[in-house]
DRENPALO-503563 format. One line per 4 residues: number of its first residue (from 0); their letters; for each residue x, y, z of C-alpha. Coordinates in nm, 2 decimals, padded with zeros to 4 digits. Example, Ala and Ser with C-alpha at 12.3 -4.5 7.8 and 13.67 -1.06 7.14 Angstrom:
BEGIN
0> AS> 01.23/-00.45/00.78  01.37/-00.11/00.71
//
This chain:
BEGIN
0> XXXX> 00.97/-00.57/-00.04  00.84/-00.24/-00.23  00.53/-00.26/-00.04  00.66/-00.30/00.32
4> XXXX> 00.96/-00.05/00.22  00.75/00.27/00.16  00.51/00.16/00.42  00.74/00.21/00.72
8> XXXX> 00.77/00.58/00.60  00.40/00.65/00.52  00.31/00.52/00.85  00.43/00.85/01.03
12> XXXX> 00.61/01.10/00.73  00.28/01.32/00.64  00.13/01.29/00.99  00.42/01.35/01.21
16> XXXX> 00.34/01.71/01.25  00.02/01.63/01.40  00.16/01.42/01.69  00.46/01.65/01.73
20> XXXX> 00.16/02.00/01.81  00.00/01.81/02.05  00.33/01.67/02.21  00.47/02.05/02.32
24> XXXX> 00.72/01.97/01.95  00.50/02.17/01.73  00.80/02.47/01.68  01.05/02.18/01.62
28> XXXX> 00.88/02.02/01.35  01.07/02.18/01.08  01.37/02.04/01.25  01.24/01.67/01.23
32> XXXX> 01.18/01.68/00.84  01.54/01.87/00.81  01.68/01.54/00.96  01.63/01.31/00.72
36> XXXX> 01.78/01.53/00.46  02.05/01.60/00.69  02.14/01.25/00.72  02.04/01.21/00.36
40> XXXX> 02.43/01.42/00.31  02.63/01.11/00.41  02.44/00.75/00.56  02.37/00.65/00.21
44> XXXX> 02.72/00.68/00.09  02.87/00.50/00.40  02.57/00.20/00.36  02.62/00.17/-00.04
48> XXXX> 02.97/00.15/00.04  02.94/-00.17/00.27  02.68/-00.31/00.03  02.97/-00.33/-00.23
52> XXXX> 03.25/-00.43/-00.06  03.11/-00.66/00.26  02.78/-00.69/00.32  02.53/-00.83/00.08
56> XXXX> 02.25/-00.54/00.01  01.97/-00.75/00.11  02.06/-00.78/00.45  02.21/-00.50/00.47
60> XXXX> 01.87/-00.38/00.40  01.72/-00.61/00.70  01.95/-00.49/00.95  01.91/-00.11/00.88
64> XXXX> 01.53/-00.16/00.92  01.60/-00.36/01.23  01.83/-00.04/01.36  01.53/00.20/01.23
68> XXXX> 01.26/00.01/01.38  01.43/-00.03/01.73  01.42/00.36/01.66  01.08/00.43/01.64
72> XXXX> 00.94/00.17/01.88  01.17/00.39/02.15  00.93/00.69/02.00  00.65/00.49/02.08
76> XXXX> 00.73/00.42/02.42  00.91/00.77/02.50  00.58/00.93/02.42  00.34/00.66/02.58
80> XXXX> 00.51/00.78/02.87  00.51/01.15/02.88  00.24/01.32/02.71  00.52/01.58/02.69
84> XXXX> 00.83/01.43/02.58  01.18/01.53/02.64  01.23/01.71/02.31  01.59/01.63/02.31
88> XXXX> 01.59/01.26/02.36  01.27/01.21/02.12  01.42/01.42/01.83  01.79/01.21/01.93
92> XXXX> 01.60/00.87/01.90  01.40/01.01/01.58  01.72/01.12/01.39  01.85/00.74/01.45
96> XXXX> 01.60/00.56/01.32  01.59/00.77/01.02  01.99/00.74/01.00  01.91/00.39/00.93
100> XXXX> 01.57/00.39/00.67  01.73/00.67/00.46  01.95/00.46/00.31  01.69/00.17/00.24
104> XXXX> 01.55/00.37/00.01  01.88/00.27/-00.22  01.95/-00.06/-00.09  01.60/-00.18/-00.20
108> XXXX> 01.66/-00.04/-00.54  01.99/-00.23/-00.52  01.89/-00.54/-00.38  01.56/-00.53/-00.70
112> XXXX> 01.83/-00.42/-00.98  02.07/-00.72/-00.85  01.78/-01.02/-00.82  01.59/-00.92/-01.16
116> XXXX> 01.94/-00.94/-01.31  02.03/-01.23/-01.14  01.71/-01.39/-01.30  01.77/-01.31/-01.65
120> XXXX> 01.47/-01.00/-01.61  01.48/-00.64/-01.76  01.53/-00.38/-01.49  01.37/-00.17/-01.77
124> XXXX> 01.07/-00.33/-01.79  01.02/-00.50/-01.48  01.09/-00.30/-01.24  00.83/00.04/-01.25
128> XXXX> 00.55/-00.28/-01.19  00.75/-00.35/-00.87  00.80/00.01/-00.77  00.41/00.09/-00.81
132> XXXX> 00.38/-00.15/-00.49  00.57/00.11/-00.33  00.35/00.38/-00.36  00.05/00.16/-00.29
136> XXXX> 00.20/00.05/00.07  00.29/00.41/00.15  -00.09/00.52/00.02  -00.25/00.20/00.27
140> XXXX> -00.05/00.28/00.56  -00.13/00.60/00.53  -00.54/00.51/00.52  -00.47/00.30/00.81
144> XXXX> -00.33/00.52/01.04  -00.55/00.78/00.92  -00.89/00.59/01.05  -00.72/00.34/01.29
148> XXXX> -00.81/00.40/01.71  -00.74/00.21/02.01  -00.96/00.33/02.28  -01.13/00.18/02.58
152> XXXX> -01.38/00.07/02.33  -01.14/-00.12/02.18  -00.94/-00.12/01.83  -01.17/00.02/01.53
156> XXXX> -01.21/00.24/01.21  -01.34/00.57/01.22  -01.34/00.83/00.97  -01.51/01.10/01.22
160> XXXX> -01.38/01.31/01.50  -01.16/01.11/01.73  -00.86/01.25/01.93  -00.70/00.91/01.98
164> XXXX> -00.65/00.82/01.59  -00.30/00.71/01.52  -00.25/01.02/01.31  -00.26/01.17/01.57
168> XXXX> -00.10/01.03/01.81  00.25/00.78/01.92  00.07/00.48/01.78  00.20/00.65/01.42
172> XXXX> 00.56/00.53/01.48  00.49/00.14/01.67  00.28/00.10/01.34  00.63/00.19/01.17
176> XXXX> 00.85/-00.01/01.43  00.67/-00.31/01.40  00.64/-00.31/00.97  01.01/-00.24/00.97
180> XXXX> 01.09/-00.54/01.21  00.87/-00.76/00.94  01.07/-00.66/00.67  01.39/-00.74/00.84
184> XXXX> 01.27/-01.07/00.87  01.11/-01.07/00.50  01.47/-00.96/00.36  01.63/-01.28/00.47
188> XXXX> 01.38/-01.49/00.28  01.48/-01.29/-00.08  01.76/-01.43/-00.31  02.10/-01.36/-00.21
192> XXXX> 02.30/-01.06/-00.38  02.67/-01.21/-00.46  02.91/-00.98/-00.37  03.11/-00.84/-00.65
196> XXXX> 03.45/-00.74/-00.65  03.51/-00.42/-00.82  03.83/-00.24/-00.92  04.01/-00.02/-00.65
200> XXXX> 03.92/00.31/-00.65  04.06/00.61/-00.44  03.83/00.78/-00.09  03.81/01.05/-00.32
204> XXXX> 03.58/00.87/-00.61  03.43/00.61/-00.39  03.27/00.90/-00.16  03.10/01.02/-00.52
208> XXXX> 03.36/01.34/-00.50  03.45/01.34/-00.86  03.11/01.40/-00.95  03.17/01.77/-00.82
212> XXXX> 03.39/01.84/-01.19  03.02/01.86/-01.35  03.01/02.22/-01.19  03.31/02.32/-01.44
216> XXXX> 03.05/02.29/-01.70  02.78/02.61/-01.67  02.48/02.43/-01.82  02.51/02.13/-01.54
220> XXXX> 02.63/02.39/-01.27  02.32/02.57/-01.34  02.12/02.24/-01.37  02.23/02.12/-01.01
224> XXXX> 02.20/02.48/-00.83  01.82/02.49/-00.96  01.78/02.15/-00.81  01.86/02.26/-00.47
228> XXXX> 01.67/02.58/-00.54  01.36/02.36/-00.59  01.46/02.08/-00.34  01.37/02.35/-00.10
232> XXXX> 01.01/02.30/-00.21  01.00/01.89/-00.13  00.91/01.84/00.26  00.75/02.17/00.31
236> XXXX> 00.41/01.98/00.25  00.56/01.63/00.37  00.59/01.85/00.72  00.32/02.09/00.72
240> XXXX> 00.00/01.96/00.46  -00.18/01.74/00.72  -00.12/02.02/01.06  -00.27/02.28/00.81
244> XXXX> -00.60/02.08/00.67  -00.61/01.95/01.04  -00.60/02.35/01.24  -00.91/02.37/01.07
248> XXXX> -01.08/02.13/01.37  -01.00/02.42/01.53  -01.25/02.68/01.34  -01.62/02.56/01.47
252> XXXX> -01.76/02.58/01.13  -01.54/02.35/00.98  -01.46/02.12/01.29  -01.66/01.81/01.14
256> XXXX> -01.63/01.85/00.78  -01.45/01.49/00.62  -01.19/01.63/00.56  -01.03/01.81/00.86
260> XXXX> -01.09/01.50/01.06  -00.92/01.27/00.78  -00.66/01.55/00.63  -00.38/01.19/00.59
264> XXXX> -00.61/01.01/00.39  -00.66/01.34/00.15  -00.33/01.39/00.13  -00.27/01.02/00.03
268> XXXX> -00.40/01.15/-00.28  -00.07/01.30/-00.32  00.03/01.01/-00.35  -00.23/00.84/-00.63
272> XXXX> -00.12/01.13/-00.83  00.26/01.10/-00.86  00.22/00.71/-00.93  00.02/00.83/-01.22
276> XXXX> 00.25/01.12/-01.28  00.54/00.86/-01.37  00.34/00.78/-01.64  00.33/01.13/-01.84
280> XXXX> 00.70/01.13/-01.83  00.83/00.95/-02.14  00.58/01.18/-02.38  00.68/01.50/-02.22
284> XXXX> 01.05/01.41/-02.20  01.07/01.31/-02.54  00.83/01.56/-02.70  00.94/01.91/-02.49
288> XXXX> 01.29/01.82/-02.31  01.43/01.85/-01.98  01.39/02.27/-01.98  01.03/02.28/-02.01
292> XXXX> 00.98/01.91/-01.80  01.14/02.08/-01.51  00.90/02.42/-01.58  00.60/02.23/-01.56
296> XXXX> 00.70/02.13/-01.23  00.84/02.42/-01.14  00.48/02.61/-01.17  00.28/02.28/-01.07
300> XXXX> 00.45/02.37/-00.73  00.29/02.72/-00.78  -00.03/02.58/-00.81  00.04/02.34/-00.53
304> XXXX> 00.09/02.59/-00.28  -00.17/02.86/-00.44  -00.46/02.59/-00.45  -00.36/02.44/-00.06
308> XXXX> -00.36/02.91/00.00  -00.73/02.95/-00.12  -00.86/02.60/00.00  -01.02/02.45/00.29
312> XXXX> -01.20/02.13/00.37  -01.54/02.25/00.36  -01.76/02.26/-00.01  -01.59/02.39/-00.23
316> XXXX> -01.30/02.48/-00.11  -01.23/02.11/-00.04  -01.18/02.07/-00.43  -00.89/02.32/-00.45
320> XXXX> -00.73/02.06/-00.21  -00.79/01.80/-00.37  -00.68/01.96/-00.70  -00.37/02.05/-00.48
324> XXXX> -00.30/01.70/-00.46  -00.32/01.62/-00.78  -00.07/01.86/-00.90  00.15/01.72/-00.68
328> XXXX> 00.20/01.39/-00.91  00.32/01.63/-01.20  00.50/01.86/-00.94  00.72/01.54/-00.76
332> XXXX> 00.78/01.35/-01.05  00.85/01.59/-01.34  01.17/01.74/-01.13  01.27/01.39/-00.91
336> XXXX> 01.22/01.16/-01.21  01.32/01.32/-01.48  01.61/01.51/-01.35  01.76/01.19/-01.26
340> XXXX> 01.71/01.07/-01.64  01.88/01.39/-01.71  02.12/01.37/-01.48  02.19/01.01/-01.65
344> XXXX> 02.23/01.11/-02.00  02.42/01.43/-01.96  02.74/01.28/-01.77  03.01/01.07/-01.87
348> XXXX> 02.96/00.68/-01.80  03.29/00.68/-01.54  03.09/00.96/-01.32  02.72/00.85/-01.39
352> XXXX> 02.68/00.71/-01.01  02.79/00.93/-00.91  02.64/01.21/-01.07  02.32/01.04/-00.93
356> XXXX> 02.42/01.09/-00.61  02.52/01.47/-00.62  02.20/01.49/-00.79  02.02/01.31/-00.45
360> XXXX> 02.24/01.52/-00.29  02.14/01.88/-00.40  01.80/01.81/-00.40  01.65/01.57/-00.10
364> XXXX> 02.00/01.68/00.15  02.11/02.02/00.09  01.78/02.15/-00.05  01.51/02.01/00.16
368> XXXX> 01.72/02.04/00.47  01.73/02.43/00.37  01.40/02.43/00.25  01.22/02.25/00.57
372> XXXX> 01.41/02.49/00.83  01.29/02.80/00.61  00.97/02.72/00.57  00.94/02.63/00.97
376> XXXX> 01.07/02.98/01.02  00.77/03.15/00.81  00.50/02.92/00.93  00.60/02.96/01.32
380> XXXX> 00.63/03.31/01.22  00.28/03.34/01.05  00.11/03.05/01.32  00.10/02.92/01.67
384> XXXX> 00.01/02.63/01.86  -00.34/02.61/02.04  -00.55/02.37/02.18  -00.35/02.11/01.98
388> XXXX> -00.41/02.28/01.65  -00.18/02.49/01.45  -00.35/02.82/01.36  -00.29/03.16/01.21
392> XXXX> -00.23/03.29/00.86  -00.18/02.97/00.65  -00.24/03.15/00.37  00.04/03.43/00.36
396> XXXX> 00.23/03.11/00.42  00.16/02.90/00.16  00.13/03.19/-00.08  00.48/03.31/-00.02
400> XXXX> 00.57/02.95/-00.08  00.42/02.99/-00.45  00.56/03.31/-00.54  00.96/03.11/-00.41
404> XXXX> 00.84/02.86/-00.70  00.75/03.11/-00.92  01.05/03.29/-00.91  01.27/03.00/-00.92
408> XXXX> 01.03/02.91/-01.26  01.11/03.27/-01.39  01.45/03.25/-01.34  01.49/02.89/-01.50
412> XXXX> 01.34/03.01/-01.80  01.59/03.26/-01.85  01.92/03.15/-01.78  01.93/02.75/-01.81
416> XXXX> 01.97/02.63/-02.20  01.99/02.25/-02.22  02.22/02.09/-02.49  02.05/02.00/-02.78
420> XXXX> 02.07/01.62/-02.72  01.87/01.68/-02.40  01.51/01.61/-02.60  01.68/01.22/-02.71
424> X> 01.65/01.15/-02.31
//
């Protein structure tokens, strides 16, 4: 369920761009990452609360992939048809299918937590073994549509120059359709999810409201506003990491090194390194705290966006991508992960869920939704569309993104003090 769950996403979320430059949608692209974050503000309330009160989470997991892969097999044929898509249908069919998968990303936890508990299993202990099978779907997806053509030559692999790889093209989002429409069909082969009735509660607390009394308190006020502050940074690379490695196609010199003609499977490594970044989180929790976990990621950011400034995909400069990467695990999981761990043992047990939620909130709705639109105004400020390939000054770009981190870091380190009890996380 892990696999195929994070699968669906990789097939199109770090090589969307691509398609969208070639497609006349290159200025909008901001717009499509902003989406998810915008619906990110409210579908996963609405879907949790149907999971508790009438439909059990497993299929309520099915049918929401059914409803997002219905989504993005209507991308597929919108753009098989029009080289130049209407851009207000496609982003109208694009914001539906992701109104639907955003909120699978908590009913698969859901539907996990319920069946290892049904079966007498430690979510504890079990369940980062399962979740690793997330990361490794969303890592071969990512390799597949990264070498994968269909030309008149047929279907192969190719890891040179070829216009008509899925990464570049619709075939992105039928790979996605069709993987969602198997895991509808594999969710109503898991265990069922009893129903449990739970006490009444008002709109108010069911909607996660309540949660909003933690901003009485200035150390988690400060704690949540930094979140969004940082959220910003999240899908500016989701959006923007495989157009930029890929603009460089458009620089003779550099048009057949590896790694501008396979910029989604080097970014994949993005990937490797947060799944390994998990790991390093106990020790630093426990040994430094939540202020100095959250600076590390703060200034891995910094380095994320320097090293992506001063590299390219030619030797050596390929390296400082590839170290870009890899900072990336520390970057991603030192905030996501252990702010949520934070999150959990800072606030009282009656507001805990919801405090999770205000922490999703901040950070992957009002932050990256900010964030993404921001960072779409510098870049189509700073680049332009030609020939299929977004050039200009990338690095202004991504430098100004590292000095935003930066000062976010600086600022962190002055004014946020975590309670003592933070290091016992």
């Amino acid at each position: 369920m892990n696999f195929l769950e994070f699968a669906v996403w990789g097939a199109y979320l770090t090589c969307m761009g691509n398609y969208l430059g070639k497609a006349g949608m290159g200025a909008e692209i901001a717009w499509f990452y902003a989406l998810q974050g915008i619906v990110s503000i409210f579908m996963p309330t609405i879907m949790g609360i149907i999971a508790d009160k009438y439909v059990q989470p497993q299929r309520l997991l099915g049918f929401c992939h059914l409803l997002a892969g219905l989504g993005m097999v209507a991308l597929f044929i919108v753009g098989i048809s029009d080289e130049q898509p209407d851009k207000a249908l496609f982003m109208s069919l694009y914001a539906f299918s992701v109104a639907f998968y955003m909120p699978t990303l908590a009913l698969s936890n859901t539907t996990a937590f319920t069946i290892l508990k049904k079966y007498g299993l430690d979510t504890v202990k079990d369940f980062p073994p399962i979740r690793v099978f997330g990361t490794i779907g969303f890592i071969v997806v990512m390799w597949f549509v990264n070498c994968a053509v269909i030309s008149d030559e047929g279907f192969y692999f190719t890891f040179g120059e070829n216009a008509n790889k899925f990464q570049y093209t619709y075939m992105q989002f039928l790979v996605s359709g069709l993987l969602s429409f198997i895991l509808f069909a594999y969710c109503f082969t898991l265990p069922h999810c009893e129903l449990t009735k739970k006490p009444t509660r008002s709109l108010y607390e069911t909607l996660g409201l309540d949660a909003f009394k933690l901003f009485k308190e200035r150390r988690m006020a400060l704690f949540f506003i930094f979140s969004m502050l940082l959220g910003m940074l999240l899908q500016i690379t989701n959006g923007y990491a495989t157009p930029f490695i890929t603009s460089f196609k458009g620089v003779p010199e550099m048009a057949d090194t590896f790694g501008a003609n396979n910029a989604t499977m080097l970014v994949s490594l993005s990937q490797v390194a947060e799944a390994l970044g998990i790991l390093l989180i106990p020790f630093f929790m426990k040994r430094y705290g939540i202020k100095y976990v959250m600076l590390i990621a703060m200034f891995a950011w910094v380095l994320r966006f320097f090293f992506f400034g001063v590299g390219s995909p030619s030797f050596p400069g390929v390296l400082l991508l590839v170290l870009s990467c890899l900072v990336y695990g520390v970057a991603f999981d030192f905030f996501n992960v252990s702010g949520g761990l934070y999150v959990d043992s800072e606030c009282p047990s009656n507001v805990r869920a919801s405090a999770q939620g205000l922490f999703m909130l901040m950070t992957n709705g009002l932050g990256a939704t900010i964030g993404t639109l921001s960072a779409g105004a510098v870049i189509n400020h700073y680049c332009y569309w030609e020939n299929g390939f977004l050039l200009g000054d990338w690095q202004t770009c991504w430098f100004i993104f590292a000095g935003y981190a930066l000062l976010i870091g600086i600022a962190f380190a002055i004014v946020f003090k975590p309670s003592p009890k933070a290091h016992e996380v």
